[in-house]
C-alpha positions as CSV (number, residue, x, y, z in Angstrom):
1,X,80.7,104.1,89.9
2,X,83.4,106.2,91.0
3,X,84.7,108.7,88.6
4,X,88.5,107.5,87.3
5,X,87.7,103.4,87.9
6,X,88.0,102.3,84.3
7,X,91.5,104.4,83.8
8,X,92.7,103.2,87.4
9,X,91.7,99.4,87.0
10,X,93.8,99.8,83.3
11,X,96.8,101.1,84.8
12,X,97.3,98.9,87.5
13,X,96.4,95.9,85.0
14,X,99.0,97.5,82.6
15,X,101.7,98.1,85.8
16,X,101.0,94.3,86.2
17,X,99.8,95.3,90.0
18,X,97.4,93.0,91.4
19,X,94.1,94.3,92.5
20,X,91.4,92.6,94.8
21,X,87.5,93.4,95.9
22,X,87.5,92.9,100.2
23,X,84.3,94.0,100.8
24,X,82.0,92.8,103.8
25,X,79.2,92.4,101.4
26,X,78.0,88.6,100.5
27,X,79.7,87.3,97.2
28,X,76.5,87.3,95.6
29,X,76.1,91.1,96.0
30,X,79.8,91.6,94.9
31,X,79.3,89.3,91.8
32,X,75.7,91.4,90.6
33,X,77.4,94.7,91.1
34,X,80.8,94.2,89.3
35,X,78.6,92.3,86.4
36,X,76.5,95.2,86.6
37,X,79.6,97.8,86.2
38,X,80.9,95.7,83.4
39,X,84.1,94.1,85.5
40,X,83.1,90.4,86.3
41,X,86.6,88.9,86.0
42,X,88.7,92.0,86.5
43,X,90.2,91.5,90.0
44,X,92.8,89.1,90.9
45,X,91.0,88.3,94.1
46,X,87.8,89.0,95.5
47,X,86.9,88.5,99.5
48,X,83.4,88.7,100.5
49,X,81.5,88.8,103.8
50,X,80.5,85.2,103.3
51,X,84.7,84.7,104.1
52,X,84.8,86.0,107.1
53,X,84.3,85.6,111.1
54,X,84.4,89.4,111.6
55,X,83.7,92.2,109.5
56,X,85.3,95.8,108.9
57,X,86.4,97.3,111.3
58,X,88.6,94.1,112.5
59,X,91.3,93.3,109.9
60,X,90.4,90.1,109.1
61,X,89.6,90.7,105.3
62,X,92.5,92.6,104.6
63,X,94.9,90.2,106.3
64,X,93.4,87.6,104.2
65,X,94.0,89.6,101.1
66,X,97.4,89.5,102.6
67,X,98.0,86.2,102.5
68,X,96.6,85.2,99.4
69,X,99.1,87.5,97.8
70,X,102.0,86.5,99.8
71,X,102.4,89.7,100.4
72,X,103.5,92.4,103.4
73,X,101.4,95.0,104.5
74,X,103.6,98.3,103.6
75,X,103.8,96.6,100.0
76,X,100.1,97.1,99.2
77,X,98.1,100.0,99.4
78,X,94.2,100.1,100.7
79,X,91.6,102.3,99.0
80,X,88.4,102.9,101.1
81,X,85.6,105.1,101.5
82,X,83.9,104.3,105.0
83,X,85.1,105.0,108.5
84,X,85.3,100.7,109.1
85,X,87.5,100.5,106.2
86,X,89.9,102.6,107.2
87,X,90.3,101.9,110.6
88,X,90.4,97.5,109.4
89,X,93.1,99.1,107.3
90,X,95.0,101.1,110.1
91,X,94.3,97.6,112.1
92,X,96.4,95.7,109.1
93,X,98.9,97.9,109.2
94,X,98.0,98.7,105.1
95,X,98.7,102.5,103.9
96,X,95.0,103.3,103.2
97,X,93.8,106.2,101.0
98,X,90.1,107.5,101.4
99,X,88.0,108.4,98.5
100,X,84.8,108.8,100.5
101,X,81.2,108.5,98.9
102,X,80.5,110.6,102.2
103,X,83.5,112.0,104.4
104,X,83.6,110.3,107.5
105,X,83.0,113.1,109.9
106,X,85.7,112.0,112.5
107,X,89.1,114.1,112.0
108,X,90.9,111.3,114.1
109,X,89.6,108.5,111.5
110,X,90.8,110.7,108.5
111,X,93.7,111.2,110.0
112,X,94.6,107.7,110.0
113,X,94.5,107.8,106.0
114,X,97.8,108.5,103.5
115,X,95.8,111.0,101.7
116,X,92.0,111.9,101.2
117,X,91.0,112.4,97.9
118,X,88.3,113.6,95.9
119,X,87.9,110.5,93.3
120,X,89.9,107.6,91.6
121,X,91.7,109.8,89.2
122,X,93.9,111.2,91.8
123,X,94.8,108.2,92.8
124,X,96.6,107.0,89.6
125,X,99.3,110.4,91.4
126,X,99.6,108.7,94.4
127,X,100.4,105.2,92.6
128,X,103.1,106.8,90.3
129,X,104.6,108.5,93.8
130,X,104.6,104.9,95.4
131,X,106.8,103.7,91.8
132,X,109.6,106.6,92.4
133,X,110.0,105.0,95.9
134,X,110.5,101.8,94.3
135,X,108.2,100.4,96.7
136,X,105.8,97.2,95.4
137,X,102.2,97.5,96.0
138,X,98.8,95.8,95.4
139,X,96.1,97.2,95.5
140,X,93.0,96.4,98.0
């Protein structure tokens, strides 16, 4: 798990910001590895592979997301950490902010991101920078 998941997961719970899984994984893989990191029943949402016609990098999942929420793209806020992610992202027209497992090594794909940061807990900054704009998000 990604350093800062716990603390983020409790402040957007606590901000009353909804949060969703969209991961081009199968359901059953989601379901083992959020039971596995102790947050079965956490997310608001969770889109799996099994969803879904086309997979990262065509927007698809996010757009779903989307919808579900009733929500527009520049009111939510992606967080990814693969090249296909952020470009389904850029696709959705969804701010996106890398925390990469490994740094996509394509300047033009990072360039596409709001910020690149080093792990979760910085992201919790970014969130309360989003607030002072008075801007709604959720969170992907």
């Amino acid at each position: 798990m990604k350093p800062g998941l716990f603390e983020l997961i409790t402040y957007l719970k606590n901000k009353g910001i909804k949060i969703a899984v969209a991961s081009s994984s199968a359901y059953s893989k989601i379901n083992e590895y959020l039971a596995l990191a102790g947050l079965k029943n956490i997310f608001d949402l969770i889109v799996g592979g099994d969803d879904l016609e086309h997979g990262k990098p065509d927007p698809e999942i996010f757009l779903k997301v989307l919808k579900y929420f009733k929500i527009v793209a520049d009111h939510a806020l992606v967080l990814e950490d693969s090249t296909n992610g952020i470009l389904a992202a850029n696709a959705a027209n969804i701010p996106v902010v890398c925390i990469p497992d490994y740094l996509p090594d394509c300047k033009e794909v990072l360039a596409r991101t709001s910020a690149v940061l080093p792990s979760l807990v910085e992201v919790k900054n970014e969130i309360m920078k989003i607030f002072e704009e008075n801007r709604v998000c959720s969170f992907l």
